[in-house]
Each structure stands twice: as structure tokens, then as C-alpha cells.
C-alpha positions as CSV (number, residue, x, y, z in Angstrom):
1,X,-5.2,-26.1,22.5
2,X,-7.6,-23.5,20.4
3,X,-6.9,-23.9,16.5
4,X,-6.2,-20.7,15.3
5,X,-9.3,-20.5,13.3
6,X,-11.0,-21.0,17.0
7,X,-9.1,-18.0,18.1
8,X,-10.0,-15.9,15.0
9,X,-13.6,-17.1,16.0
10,X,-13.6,-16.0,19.2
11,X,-11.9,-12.7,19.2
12,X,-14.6,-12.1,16.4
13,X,-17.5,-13.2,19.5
14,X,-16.0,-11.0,21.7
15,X,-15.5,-7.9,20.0
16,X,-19.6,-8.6,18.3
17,X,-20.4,-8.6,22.2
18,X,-18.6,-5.3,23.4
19,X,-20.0,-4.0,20.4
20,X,-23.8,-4.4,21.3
21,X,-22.8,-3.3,25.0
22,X,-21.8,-0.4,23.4
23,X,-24.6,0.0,20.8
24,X,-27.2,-0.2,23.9
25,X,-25.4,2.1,26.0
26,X,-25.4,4.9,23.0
27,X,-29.0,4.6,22.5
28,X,-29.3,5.0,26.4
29,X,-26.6,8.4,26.6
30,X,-26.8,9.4,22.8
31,X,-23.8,10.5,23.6
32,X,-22.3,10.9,20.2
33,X,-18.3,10.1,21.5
34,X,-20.1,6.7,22.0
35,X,-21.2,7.1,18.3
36,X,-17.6,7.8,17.2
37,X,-16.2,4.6,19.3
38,X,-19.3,2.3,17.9
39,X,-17.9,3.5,14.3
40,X,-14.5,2.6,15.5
41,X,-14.8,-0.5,16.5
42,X,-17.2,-1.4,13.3
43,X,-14.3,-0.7,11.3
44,X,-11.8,-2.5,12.9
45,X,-14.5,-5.7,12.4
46,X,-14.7,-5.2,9.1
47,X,-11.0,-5.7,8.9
48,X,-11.4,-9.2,10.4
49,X,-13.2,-9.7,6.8
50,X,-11.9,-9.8,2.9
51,X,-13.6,-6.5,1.2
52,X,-16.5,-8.9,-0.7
53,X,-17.4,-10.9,2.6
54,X,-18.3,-8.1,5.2
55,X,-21.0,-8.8,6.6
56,X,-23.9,-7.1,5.8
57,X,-24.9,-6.4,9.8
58,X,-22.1,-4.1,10.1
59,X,-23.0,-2.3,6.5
60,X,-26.6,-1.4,8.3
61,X,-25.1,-0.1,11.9
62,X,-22.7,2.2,10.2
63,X,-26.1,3.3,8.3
64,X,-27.9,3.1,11.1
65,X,-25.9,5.3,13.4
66,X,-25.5,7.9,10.4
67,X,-28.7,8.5,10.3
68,X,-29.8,8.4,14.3
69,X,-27.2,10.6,15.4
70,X,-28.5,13.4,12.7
71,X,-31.8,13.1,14.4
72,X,-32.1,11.5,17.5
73,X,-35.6,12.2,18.1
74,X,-37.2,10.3,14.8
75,X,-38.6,7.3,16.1
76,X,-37.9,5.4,12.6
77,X,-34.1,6.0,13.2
78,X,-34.2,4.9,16.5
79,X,-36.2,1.3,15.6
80,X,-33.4,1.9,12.8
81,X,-30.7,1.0,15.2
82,X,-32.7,-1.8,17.7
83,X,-32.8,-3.8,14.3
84,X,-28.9,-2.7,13.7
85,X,-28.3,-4.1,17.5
86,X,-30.4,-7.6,16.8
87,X,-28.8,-8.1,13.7
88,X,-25.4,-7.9,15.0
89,X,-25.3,-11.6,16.5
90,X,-25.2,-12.6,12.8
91,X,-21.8,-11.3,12.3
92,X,-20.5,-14.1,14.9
93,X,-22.6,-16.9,14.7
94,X,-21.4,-19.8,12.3
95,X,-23.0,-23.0,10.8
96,X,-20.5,-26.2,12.0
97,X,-19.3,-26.3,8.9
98,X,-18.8,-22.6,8.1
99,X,-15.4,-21.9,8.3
100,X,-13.4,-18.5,7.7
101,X,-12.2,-18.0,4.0
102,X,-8.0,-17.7,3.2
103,X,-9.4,-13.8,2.4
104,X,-11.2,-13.6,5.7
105,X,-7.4,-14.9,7.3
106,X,-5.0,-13.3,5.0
107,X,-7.4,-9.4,5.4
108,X,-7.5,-10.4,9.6
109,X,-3.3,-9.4,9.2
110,X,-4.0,-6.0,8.3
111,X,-4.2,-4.9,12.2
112,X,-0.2,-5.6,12.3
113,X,1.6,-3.4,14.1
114,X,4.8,-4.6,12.7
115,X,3.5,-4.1,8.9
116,X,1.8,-0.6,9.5
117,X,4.9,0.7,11.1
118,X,6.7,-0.6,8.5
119,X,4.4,0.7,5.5
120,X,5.0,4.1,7.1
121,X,8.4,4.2,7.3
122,X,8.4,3.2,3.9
123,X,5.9,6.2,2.6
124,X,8.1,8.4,5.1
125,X,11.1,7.9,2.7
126,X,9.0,7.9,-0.4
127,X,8.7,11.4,0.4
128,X,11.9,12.6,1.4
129,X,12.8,10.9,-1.9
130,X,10.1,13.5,-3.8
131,X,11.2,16.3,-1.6
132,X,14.6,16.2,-1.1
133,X,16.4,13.9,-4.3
134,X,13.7,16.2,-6.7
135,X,17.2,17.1,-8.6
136,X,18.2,13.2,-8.9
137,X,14.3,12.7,-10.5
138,X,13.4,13.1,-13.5
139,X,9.4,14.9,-13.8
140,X,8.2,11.2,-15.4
141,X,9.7,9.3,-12.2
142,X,8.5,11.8,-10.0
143,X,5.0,11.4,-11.1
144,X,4.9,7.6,-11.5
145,X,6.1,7.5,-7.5
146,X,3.9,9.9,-6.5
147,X,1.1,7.8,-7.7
148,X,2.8,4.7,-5.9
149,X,3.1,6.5,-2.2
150,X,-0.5,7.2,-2.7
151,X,-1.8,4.4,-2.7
152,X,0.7,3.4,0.0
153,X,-1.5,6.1,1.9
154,X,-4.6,4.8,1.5
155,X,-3.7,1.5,2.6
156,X,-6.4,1.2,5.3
157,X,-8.9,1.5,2.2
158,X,-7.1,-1.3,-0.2
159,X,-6.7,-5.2,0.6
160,X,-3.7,-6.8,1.9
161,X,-3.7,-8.1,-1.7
162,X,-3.4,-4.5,-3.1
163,X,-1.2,-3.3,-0.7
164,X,1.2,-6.3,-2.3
165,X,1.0,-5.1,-5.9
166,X,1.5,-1.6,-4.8
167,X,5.0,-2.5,-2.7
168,X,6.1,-5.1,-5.3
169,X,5.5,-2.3,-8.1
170,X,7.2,0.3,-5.8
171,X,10.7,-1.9,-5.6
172,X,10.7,-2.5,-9.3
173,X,10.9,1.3,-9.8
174,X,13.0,1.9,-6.9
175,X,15.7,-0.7,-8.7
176,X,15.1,1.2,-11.5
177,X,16.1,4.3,-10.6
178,X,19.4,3.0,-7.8
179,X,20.5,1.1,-11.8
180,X,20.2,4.5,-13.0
181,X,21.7,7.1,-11.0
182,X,24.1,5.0,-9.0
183,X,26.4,7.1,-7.5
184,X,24.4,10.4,-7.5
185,X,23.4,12.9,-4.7
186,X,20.1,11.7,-2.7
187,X,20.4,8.1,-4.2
188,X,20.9,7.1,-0.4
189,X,17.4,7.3,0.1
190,X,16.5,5.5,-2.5
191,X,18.4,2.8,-1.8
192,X,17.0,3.0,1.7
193,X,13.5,3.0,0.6
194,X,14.3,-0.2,-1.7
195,X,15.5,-1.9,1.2
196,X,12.7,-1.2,3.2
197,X,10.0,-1.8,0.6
198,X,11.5,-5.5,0.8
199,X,10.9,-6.4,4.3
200,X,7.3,-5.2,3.5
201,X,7.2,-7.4,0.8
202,X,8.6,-10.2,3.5
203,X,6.1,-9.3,6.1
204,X,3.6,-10.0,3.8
205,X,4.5,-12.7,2.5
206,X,4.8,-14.5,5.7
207,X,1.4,-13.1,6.2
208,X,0.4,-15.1,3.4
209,X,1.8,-18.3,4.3
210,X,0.5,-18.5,7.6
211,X,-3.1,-17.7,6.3
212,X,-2.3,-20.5,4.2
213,X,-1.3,-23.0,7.5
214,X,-4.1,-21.7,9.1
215,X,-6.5,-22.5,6.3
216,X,-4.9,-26.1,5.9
217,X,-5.4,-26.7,9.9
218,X,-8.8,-25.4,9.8
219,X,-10.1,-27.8,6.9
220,X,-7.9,-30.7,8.4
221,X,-5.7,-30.9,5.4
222,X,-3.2,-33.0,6.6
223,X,-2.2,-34.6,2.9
224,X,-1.9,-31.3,1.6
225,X,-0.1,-29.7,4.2
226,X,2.6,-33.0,3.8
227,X,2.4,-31.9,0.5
228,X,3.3,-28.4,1.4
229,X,6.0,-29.5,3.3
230,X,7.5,-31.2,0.3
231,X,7.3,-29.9,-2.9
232,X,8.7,-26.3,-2.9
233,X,7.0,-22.9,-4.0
234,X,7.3,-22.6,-8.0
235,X,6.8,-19.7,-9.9
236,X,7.0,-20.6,-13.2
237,X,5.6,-23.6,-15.7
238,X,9.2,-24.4,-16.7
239,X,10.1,-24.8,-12.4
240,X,7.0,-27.2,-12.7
241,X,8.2,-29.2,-15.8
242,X,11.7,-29.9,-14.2
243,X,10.1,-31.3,-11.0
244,X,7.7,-33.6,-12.5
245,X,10.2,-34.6,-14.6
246,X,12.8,-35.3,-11.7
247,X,13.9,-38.8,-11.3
248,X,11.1,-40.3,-8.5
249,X,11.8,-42.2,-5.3
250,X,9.9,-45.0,-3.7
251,X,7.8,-43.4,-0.8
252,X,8.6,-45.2,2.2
């Protein structure tokens, strides 16, 4: 049975080889809806990467491509993209003991259907809430969730790590506002919005911990992952100080 670091490999291989089909074909048709599909599929790589570990391959296609489908006659563009297409094999090939980092894992979760759909219903009520509960707002609220939904919108151009602070900020002021105006017209939606800006925060935090397993099975960690298994999640020094202070039992 494949690891699911293997899989992650893999699926990397594969798309890295319909990728050069399609790179070869382009240059053969320089038939620029090619171009737009090449640039398509080089993003959805990229995602398969944290921001600071994309590989620098796909920086030189997209470069590459801007600059041959401009002028497709310039021989230096064209040698442009025959280097783009050798260098691509890079982007897949690993040393035996190169292994994907937890950022390469956790970013590889931004292609979830489930999350997206999700982060849009929760920007869809973000704003109803600014269109249609503008009475229940007060100008300074109004602005600060404007500036929350968007960054919700530009999602696709933020980390999964960003996307977290910017749905963890977006209940805070959501509770805010339900403590507030409890019991005022259009508060509905807000409530609704809180609610939903949980189960992203869920969804993401299961995310998280199964980047985590994965990283753990990858490496071979078995103490730590018994260790995992064990000692709960603690979020504060005082949690810490209460467990290490607990009475101890004898392994068996």
C-alpha cells in the first residue's frame, strides 16, 4: 500500500508529465488555448508546494510562455521554452532522502473542494451581511469586515496558513458583533456566517492534522506518533505545567 507521501509523489510525476506533453504540443500548434491550459495546469502545481518552495522550473515556464506567445517567431523565445520543457523533470525528481516538507503537505489541501465551497459560502454571507444588515453595522464594523472578506477573496493568492488567521480573525468579530446586537434585525446572518466560519476553521484544522500524520509516516516517526497518540493538544504553558506535573504511571 502507497504511503501517502508516495501518492503526493506520484500525482506530482504525473501531472510534470502531461505537462511537458502539453508544453511540446504548444510549441508544435502555438495554439495559444494550449498556452492558457499550460498556464493552468502550472498553477495548480504550484499549489502542490508551500509559497517559498516552488520550484524554480515552473517560475521560468510561466516566463517562458509569456514571452513566446508575444512573439512566436523570435528564435531566443522559442530556445526560451525547449530549456523551460528540459527543466521541468526537476520539479519531480527527488533525492532518496528528499522528502515533501509539512508546507509542501499542509499547501497540497488547498485544491479541496469541500474547503473552497465552503470559503465561498462563507464570503457569500459576508456580503449579504454588508449589503443587507448595513443598518445593524456600525461604519467602523463595516470597514474592518470588509477588509476581512477580502482577503477571503483572494484566497487562491494566500497560504492555507493565511487563510487560517483570516477565518479565525473573521469569527472573533462575528462574536463580537451577535454579543452586541443580539436580538436585532439582520443579526441572522450573522450568526449564520459565525457558524459557518467555524466549520472552515474545522476543515482546516483537520487539514492540519493530517499533514501532520502524513509527515510523521513519511519520516517513520513511530515514537512520536505514539507520542501523538498520547499526550493531548495544549495551548497554553500553564496546560503544559499541569501535565508534567500529573502524577506518573509505570509504562508497561
Amino acid at each position: 500500500m502507497k504511503s501517502a507521501v508516495d501518492a503526493w509523489k506520484l500525482n506530482l510525476r504525473n501531472k510534470v508529465e502531461e505537462l511537458r506533453t502539453l508544453v511540446l504540443k504548444y510549441l508544435t500548434t502555438r495554439d495559444d488555448q494550449q498556452a492558457d491550459e499550460i498556464s493552468h495546469r502550472v498553477t495548480g502545481l504550484k499549489l502542490m508546494f508551500s509559497d517559498n518552495q516552488i520550484p524554480q522550473a515552473l517560475r521560468v515556464l510561466e516566463g517562458a510562455i509569456a514571452q513566446f506567445r508575444q512573439t512566436k517567431n523570435h528564435p531566443p523565445y522559442f530556445l526560451g521554452m525547449m530549456r523551460a520543457y528540459d527543466s521541468l523533470g526537476s520539479v519531480a525528481t527527488f533525492a532518496e532522502e528528499q522528502l515533501p516538507s509539512f508546507d509542501d503537505i499542509f499547501a497540497s489541501y488547498k485544491a479541496d473542494a469541500d474547503l473552497s465551497s465552503l470559503v465561498n459560502e462563507l464570503v457569500a454571507l459576508l456580503e449579504r451581511i454588508l449589503s443587507e444588515a448595513d443598518d445593524l453595522l456600525t461604519a467602523h464594523i463595516a470597514r474592518e469586515l470588509k477588509i476581512i472578506l477580502e482577503q477571503l477573496k483572494a484566497r487562491d493568492r494566500r497560504s492555507l496558513y493565511e487563510l487560517q488567521s483570516w477565518v479565525d480573525l473573521s469569527i472573533r468579530a462575528l462574536i463580537m458583533v451577535t454579543e452586541t446586537y443580539t436580538g436585532t434585525h439582520g443579526i441572522a446572518l450573522v450568526y449564520e456566517a459565525a457558524k459557518i466560519a467555524f466549520r472552515v476553521k474545522r476543515r482546516l484544522l483537520d487539514h492540519y492534522v493530517a499533514a501532520q500524520k502524513q509527515l510523521i509516516e513519511a519520516y517513520q516517526l513511530s515514537y512520536v506518533q505514539k507520542a501523538v497518540d498520547r499526550i493531548p493538544e495544549m495551548s497554553s504553558e500553564e496546560e503544559v505545567r499541569k501535565f508534567l506535573d500529573a502524577p506518573k504511571t509505570t509504562p508497561t
